[in-house]
N, C-alpha and C positions, 0 to 999 in steps of 0.2 A: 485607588481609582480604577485600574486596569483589573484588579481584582474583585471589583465591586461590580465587573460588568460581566467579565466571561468566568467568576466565582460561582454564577446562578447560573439556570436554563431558561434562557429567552428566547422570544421569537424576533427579539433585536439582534441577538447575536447572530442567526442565519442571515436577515437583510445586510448586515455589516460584512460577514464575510464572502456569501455569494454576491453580494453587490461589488465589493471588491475583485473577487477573482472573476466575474464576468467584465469588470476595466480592463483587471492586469490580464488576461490573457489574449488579448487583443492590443496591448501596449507592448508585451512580447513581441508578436507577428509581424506589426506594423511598424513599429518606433525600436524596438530593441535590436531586434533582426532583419528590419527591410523586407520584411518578404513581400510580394507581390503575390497574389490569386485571378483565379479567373473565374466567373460567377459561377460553374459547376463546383469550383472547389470549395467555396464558401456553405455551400451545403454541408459536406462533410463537416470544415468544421466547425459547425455550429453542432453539429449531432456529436463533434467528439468535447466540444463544450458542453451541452445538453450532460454527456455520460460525466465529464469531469464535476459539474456541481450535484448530480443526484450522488457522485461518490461521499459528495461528506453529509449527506443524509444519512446515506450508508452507516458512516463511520459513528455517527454518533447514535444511530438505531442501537448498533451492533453494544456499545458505550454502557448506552441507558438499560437496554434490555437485560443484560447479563451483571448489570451492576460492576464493572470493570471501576468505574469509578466514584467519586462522590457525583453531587448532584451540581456538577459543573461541565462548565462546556470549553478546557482548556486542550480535550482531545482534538475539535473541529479545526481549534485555532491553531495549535501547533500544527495540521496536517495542512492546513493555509499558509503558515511560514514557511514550513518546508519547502512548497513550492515558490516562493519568495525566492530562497535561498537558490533552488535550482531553476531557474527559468526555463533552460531548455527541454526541460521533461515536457510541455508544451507544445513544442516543437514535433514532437515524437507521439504520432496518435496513436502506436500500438501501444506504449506504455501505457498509456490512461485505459484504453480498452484492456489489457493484461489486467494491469489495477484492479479495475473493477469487477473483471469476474475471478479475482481471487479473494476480493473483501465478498463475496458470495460466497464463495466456498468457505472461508472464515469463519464467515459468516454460522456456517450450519454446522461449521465443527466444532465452536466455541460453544453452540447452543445442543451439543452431544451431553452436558455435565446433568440434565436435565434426566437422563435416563430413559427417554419417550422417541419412539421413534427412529431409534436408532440404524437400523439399515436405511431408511428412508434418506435420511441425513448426509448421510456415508454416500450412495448411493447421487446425492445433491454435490455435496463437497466433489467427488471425484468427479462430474459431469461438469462440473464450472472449471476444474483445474484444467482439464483436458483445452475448455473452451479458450483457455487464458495463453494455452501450450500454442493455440493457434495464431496468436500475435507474437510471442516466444519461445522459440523451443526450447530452452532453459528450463522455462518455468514448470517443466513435467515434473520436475523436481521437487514441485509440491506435493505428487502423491506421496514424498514421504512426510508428511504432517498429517495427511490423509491416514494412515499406518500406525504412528505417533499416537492419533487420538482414537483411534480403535484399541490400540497396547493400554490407553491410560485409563479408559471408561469398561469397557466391557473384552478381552481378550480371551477368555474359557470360550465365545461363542466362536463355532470354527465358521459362520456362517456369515459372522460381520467383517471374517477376511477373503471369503469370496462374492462379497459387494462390489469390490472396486472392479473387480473383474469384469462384474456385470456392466459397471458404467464404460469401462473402457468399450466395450463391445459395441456397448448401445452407441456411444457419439463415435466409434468407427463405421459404422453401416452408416449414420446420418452423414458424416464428413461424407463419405465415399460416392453415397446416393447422389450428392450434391455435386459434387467433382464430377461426377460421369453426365449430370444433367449438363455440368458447365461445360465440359470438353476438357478438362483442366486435373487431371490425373496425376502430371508431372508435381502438382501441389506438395504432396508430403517426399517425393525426393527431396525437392528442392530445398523445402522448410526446414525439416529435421534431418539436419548435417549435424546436430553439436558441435560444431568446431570450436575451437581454443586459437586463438591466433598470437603471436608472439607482440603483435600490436596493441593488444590490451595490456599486457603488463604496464610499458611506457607510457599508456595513457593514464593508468591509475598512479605510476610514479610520480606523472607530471602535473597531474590533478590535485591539487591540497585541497583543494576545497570538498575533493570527493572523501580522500582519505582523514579531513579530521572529521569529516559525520559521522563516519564509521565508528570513528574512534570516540568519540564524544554519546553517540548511541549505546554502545557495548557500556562501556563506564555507566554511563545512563542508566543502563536494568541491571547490572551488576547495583548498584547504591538501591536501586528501589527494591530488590529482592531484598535485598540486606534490610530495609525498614519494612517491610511487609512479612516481617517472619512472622507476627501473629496472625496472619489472617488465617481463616478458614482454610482447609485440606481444595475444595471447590473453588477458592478464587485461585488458588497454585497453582493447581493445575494450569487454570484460563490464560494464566500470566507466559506458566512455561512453555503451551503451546503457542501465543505470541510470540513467547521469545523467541522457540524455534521458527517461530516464521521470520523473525526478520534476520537470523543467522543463514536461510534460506535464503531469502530475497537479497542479502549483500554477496553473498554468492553468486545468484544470477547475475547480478549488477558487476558485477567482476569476470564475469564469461561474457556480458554483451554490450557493456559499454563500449562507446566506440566515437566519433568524431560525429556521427549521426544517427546513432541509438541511445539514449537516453532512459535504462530501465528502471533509474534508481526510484521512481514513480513508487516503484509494488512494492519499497520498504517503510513506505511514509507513514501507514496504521499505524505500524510496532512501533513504529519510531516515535508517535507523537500521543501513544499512550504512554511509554516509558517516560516520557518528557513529562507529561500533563502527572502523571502517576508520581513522580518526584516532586515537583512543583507542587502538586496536592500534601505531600507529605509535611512541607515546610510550614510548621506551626509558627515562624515570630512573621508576622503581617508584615511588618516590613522590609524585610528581607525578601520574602514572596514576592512585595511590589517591586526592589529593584530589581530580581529575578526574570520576570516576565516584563518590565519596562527594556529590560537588554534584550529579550528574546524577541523583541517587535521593533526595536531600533535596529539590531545588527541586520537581519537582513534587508532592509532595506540602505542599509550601508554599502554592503556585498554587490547590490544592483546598482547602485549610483558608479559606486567602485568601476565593478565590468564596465558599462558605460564609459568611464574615463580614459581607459586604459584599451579601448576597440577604434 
């Protein structure tokens, strides 16, 4: 049944899923966490809603285009569980903004295998990262995937390794322009500290629920690497440099979680392609259905859960 709906590409499956995440993410705010606003703040965040559901446009653009997977839409869904599972990314508007200008830059580096364009690309990818860098300083950490798929597509050209260069420059002078319009200069001291605090460790000790994602993701594209040995030299790559994003991204997530940061948002791509990628794999139908009937129950388990126990 469950496989009979998000097995195809509908335009039911969008009404179902951003119908839902436009509920639940106001059943967070309001019901889950109490929060209170004041009608300035409702603006925001409806625009960081607004960015949260064109993300799984995003996500499943990014899907269809490149052919990452069959002609199923079990990427969008997992990347809607995820957030299930973790409510408070929600909470946390830089994460969905970080998010989403890095499924851009993803976005153009997945689409480098193409051979066309490529400074252009480059040039796009490290402009978005940069952009992403500005809700976490972390996440500058992405120009190494920027790097990555310059080494994997085209490396003889010494010219696609002074691209990034370029972007850096160009969204330096824009940042700066803008800070000296604003008065607000003190911006990238403040921002880009990298700090490591000895308080994140304890939080991820204390966190299960963060550490077995982690753990259950890794295992996740370890098995689908493993059943995708035959594919083409071209989807490898696509997959590898996924992979490296989300070995990226739990990285960040582990320099900036925190009791009120919530990053793990910018691992949910990788994560819920690895997922839907496995799941795709599983040839006896039945087992697919108990598969993905557990992956739509538990988290909403997880939430009733939290609930009981706040």
């Amino acid at each position: 049944m469950i496989s009979g709906i998000f097995g195809k590409t509908k335009p039911i499956n969008f009404i179902i899923l951003l119908g839902f995440l436009f509920v639940f993410y106001w059943f967070v705010h309001f019901v889950l966490y109490q929060n209170h606003y004041e009608p300035e703040q409702f603006v925001i965040k409806f625009v960081v809603l607004g960015i949260l559901l064109f993300s799984v446009f995003i996500v499943d653009f990014i899907v269809k285009r490149n052919q990452i997977t069959a002609t199923n839409s079990y990427a969008i869904l997992y990347f809607t569980l995820l957030i299930i599972i973790f409510p408070e990314v929600l909470l946390d508007d830089n994460a969905v903004f970080c998010s989403f200008f890095l499924l851009l830059a993803i976005r153009r580096l997945i689409s480098l295998k193409s051979l066309k364009n490529i400074k252009l690309k480059v040039f796009d990818a490290t402009i978005w990262t940069l952009a992403a860098s500005l809700f976490y300083d972390w996440a500058i950490l992405y120009l190494i995937l920027v790097c990555i798929a310059i080494y994997f597509y085209e490396p003889k050209n010494i010219k696609n390794w002074l691209v990034p260069l370029t972007g850096i420059l160009t969204i330096g002078i824009i940042v700066l322009c803008f800070l000296l319009i604003t008065d607000n200069l003190d911006f990238l001291k403040n921002h880009y500290q990298f700090s490591f605090k000895g308080d994140i460790i304890a939080y991820w000790i204390n966190s299960t629920k963060l550490a077995i994602y982690a753990i259950i993701t890794i295992i996740t594209a370890a098995l689908a690497f493993i059943k995708m040995g035959k594919l083409g030299m071209g989807k490898i790559i696509t997959m590898r440099l996924i992979a490296i994003s989300l070995a990226l991204g739990l990285l960040v997530t582990f320099l900036k979680t925190t009791n009120d940061t919530f990053p793990v948002l910018i691992t949910f791509f990788s994560g819920a392609i690895f997922l839907a990628k496995y799941v795709e794999l599983i040839k006896r139908a039945t087992l697919k259905e108990i598969v993905l009937m557990v992956s739509i129950v538990a988290p909403f388990l997880i939430v009733m859960t939290e609930m009981i126990l706040k």
